[in-house]
Backbone bond lengths (Angstrom), bond angles and torsions (degrees), N, CA, C in turn:
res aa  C-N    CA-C-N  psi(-1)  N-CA   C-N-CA  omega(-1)  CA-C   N-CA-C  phi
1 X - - - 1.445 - - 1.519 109.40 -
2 X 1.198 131.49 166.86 1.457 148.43 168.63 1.576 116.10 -156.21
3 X 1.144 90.23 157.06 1.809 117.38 -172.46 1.530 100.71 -59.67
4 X 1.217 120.99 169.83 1.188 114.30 176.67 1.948 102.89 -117.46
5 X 1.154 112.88 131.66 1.322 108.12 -157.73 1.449 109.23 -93.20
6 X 1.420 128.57 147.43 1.388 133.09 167.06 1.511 127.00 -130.10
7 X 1.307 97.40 130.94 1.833 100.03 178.74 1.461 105.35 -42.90
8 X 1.663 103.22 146.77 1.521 106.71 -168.53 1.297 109.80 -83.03
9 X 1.683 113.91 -10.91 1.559 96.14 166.66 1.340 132.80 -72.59
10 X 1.726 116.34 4.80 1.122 123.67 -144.50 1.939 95.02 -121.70
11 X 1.819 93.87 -2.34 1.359 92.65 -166.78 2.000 119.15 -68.02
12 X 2.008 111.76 -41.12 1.269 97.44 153.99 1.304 131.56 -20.93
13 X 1.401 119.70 -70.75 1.785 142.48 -165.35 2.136 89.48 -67.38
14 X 0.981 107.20 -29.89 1.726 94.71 179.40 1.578 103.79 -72.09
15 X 1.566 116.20 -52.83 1.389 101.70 -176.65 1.534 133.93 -63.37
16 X 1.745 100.63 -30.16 1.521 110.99 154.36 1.464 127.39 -26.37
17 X 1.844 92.57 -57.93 1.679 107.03 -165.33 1.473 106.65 -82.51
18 X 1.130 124.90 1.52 1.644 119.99 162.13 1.677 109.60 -127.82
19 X 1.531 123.96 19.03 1.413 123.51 137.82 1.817 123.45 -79.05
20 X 1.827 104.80 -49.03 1.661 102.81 159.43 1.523 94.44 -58.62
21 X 1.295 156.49 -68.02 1.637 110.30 -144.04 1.536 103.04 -91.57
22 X 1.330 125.89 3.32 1.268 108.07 173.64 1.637 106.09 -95.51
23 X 1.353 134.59 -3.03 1.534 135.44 149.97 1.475 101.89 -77.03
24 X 1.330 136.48 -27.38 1.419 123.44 164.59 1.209 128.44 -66.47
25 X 1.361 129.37 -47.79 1.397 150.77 -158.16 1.296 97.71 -94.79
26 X 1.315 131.23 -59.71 1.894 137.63 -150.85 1.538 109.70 -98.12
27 X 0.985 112.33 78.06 1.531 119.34 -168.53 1.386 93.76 -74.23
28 X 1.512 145.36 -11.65 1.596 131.42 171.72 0.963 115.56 -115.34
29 X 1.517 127.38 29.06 1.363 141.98 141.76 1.514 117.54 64.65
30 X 1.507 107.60 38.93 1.244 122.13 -147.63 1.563 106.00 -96.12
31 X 0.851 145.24 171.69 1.939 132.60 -179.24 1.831 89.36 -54.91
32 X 1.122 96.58 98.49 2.095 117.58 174.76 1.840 80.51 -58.23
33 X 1.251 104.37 -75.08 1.724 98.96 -155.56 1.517 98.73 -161.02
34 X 1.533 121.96 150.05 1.308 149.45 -143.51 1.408 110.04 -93.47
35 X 1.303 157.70 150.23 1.593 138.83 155.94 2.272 90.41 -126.42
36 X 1.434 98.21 118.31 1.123 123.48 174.75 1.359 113.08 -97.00
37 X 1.707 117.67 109.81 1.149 98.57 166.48 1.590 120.23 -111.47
38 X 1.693 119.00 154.67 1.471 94.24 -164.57 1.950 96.14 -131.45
39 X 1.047 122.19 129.95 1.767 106.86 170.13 1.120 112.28 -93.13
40 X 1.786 114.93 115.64 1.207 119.16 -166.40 1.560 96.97 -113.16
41 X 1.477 106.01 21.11 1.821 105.42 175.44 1.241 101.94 -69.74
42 X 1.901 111.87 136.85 1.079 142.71 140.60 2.059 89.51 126.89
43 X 1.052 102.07 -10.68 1.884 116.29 173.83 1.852 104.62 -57.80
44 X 1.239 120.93 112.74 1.323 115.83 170.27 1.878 100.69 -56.76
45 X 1.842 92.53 137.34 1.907 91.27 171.59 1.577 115.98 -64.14
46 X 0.891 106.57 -22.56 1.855 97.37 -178.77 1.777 105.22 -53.26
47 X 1.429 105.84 -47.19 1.493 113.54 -168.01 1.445 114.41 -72.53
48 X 1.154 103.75 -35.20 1.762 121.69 169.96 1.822 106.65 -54.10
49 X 1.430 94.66 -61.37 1.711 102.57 -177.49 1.828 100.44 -47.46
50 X 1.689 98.12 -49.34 1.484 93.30 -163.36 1.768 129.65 -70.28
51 X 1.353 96.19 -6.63 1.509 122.43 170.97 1.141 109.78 -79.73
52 X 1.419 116.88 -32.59 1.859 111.80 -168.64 1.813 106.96 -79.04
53 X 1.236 81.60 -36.69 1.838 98.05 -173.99 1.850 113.11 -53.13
54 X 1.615 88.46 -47.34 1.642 102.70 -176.14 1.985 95.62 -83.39
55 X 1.099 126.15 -31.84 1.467 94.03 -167.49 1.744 116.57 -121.35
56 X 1.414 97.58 3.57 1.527 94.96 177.46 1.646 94.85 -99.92
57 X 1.912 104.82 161.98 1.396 107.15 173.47 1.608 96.77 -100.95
58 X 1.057 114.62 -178.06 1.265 138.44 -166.58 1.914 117.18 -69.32
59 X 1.635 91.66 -28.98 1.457 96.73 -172.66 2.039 104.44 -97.76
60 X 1.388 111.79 8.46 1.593 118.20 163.57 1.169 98.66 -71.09
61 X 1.913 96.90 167.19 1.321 99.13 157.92 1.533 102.44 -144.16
62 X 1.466 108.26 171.64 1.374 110.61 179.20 1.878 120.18 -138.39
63 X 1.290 98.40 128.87 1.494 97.07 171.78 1.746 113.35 -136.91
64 X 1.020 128.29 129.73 1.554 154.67 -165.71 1.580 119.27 -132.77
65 X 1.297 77.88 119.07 1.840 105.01 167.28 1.248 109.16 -94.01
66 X 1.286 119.12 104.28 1.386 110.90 -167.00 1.636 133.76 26.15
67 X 1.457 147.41 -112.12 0.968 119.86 -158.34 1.675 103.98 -107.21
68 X 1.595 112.47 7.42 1.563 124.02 161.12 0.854 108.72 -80.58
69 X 1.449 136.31 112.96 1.667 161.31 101.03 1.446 131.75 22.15
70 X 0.963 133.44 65.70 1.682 100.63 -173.31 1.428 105.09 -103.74
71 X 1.482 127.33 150.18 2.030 110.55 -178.56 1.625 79.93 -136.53
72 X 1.586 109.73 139.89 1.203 123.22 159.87 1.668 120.42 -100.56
73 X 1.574 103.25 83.82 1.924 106.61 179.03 1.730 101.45 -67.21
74 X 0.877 113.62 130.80 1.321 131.44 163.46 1.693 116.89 -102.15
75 X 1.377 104.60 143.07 1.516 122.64 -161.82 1.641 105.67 43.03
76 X 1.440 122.87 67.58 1.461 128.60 -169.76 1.496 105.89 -162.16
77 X 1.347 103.26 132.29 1.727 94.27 -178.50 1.699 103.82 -124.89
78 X 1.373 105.53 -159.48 1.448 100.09 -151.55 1.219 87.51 -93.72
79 X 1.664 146.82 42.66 1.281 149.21 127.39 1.554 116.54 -67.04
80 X 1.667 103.74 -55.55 1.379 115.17 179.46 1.634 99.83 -64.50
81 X 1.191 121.17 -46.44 1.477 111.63 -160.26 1.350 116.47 -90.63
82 X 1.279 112.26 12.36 1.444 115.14 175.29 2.105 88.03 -108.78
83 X 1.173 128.71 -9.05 1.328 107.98 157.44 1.634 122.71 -91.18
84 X 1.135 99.59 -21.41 1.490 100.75 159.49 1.629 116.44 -48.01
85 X 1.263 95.17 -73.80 1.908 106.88 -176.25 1.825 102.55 -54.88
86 X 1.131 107.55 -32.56 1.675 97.15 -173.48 2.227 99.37 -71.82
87 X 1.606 112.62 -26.54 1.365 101.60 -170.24 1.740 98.61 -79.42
88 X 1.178 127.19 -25.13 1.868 143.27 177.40 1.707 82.95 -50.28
89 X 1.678 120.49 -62.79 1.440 112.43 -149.15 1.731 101.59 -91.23
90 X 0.944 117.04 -0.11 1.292 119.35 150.86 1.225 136.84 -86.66
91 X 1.394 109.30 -34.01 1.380 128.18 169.83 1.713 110.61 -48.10
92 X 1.414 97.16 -49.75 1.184 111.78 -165.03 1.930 119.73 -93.50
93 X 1.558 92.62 -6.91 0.982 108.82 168.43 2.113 115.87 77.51
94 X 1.223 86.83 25.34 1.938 95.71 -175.30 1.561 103.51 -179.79
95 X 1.149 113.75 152.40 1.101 131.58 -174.80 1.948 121.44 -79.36
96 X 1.260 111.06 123.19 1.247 109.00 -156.69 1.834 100.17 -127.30
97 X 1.315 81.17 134.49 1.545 102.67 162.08 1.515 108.88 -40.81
98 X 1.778 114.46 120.82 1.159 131.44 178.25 1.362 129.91 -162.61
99 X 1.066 142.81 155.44 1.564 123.58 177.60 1.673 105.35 -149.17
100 X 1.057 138.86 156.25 1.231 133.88 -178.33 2.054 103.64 -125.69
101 X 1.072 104.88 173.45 1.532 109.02 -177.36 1.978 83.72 -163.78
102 X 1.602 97.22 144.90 1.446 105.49 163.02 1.977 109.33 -111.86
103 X 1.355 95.42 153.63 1.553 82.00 159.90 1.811 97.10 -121.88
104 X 1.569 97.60 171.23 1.468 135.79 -27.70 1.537 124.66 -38.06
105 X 1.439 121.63 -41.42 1.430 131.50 -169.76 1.105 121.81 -0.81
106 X 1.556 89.86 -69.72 1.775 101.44 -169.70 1.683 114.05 -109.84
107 X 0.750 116.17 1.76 2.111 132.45 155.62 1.583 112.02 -160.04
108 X 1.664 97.59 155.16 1.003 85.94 -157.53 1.939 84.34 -109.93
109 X 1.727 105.50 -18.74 1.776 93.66 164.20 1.388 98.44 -119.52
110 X 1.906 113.21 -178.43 1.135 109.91 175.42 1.149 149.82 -62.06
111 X 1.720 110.07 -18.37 1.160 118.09 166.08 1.707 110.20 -81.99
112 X 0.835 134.70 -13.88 1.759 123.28 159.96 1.473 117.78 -62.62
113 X 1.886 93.67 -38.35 1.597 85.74 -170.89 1.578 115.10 -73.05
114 X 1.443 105.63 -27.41 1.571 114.94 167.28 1.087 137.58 -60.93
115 X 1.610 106.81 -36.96 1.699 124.65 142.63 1.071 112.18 -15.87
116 X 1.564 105.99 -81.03 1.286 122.75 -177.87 1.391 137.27 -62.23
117 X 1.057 95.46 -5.25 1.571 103.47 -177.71 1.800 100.14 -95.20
118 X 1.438 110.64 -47.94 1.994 109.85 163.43 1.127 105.86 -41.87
119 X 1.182 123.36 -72.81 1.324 117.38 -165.91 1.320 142.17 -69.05
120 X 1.585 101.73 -9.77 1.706 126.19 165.79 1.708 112.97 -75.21
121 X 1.475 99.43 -44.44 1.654 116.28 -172.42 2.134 103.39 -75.87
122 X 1.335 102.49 -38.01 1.458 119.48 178.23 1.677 98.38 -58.97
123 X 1.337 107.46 -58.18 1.905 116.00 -159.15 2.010 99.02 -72.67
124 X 1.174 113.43 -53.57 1.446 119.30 175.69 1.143 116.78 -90.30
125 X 1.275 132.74 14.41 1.563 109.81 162.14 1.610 107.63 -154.46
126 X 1.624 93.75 7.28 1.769 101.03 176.32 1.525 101.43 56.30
127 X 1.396 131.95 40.23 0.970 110.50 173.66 1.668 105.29 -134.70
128 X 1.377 121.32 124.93 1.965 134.94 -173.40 1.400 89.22 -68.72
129 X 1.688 98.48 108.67 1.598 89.85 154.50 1.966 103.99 -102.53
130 X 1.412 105.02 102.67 1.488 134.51 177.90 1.592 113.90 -60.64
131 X 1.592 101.66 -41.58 1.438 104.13 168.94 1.212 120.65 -62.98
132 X 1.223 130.74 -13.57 1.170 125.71 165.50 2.110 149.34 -93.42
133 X 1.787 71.67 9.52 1.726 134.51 -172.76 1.975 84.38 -46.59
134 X 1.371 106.01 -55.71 1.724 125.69 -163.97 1.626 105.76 -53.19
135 X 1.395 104.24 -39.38 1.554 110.56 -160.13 1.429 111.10 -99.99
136 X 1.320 112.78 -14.58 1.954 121.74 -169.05 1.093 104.14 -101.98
137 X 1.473 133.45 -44.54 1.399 134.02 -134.58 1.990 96.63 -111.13
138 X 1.204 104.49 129.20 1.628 116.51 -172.89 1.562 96.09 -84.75
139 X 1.377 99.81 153.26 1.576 98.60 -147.55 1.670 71.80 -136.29
């Protein structure tokens, strides 16, 4: 199986479209679904592709700014999605820069959860995720 992939400009409007159905569907407001992020910079894409194929299911999704990651697991919390990221660092054989956020938990729209995801990835791994500059920053 594999994730189903989305242009990264399209990634805002992805987390939207599984916050409306997880305020539709999840009436106990429970971790609806996971946002995993993983840095697979300096990873040849063949091996990247071949990781997604073997460890995402069909109902993920994925959108990437170059060698930053983001996968949206749905109905999965940061139990499930910390075995996801542990099969990525096995897959790959080393441990990789990643961070997870659930919603609602940790935002309650997409730009909080994206907030939060800069400033989690910024504080623990010193690293600007800039691509995400488009979706946070009030213009």
């Amino acid at each position: 199986m594999a994730g189903v992939h989305f242009s990264f400009d399209n990634f805002k409007n992805l987390v939207d479209l599984n916050i409306g159905i997880s305020d539709r569907l999840d009436e106990n407001r429970a971790e609806s679904f996971t946002l995993l992020y993983c840095d697979f910079l300096g990873i040849e894409q063949s091996v990247v592709d071949a990781s997604l194929l073997e460890i995402l299911r069909s109902s993920d999704s994925i959108a990437n700014s170059g060698g930053d990651y983001f996968f949206v697991l749905p109905y999965t919390d940061k139990y499930g999605a910390e075995i996801v990221k542990k099969m990525f660092d096995d897959f790959f054989a080393k441990h990789l820069g990643s961070f997870l956020l659930s919603y609602p938990v940790d935002g309650e729209t997409s730009k909080s959860l994206l907030e939060n995801m800069q400033d989690s990835v910024s504080t623990f791994f010193k690293k600007e995720l800039h691509c995400l500059d488009r979706f946070t920053r009030d213009y």
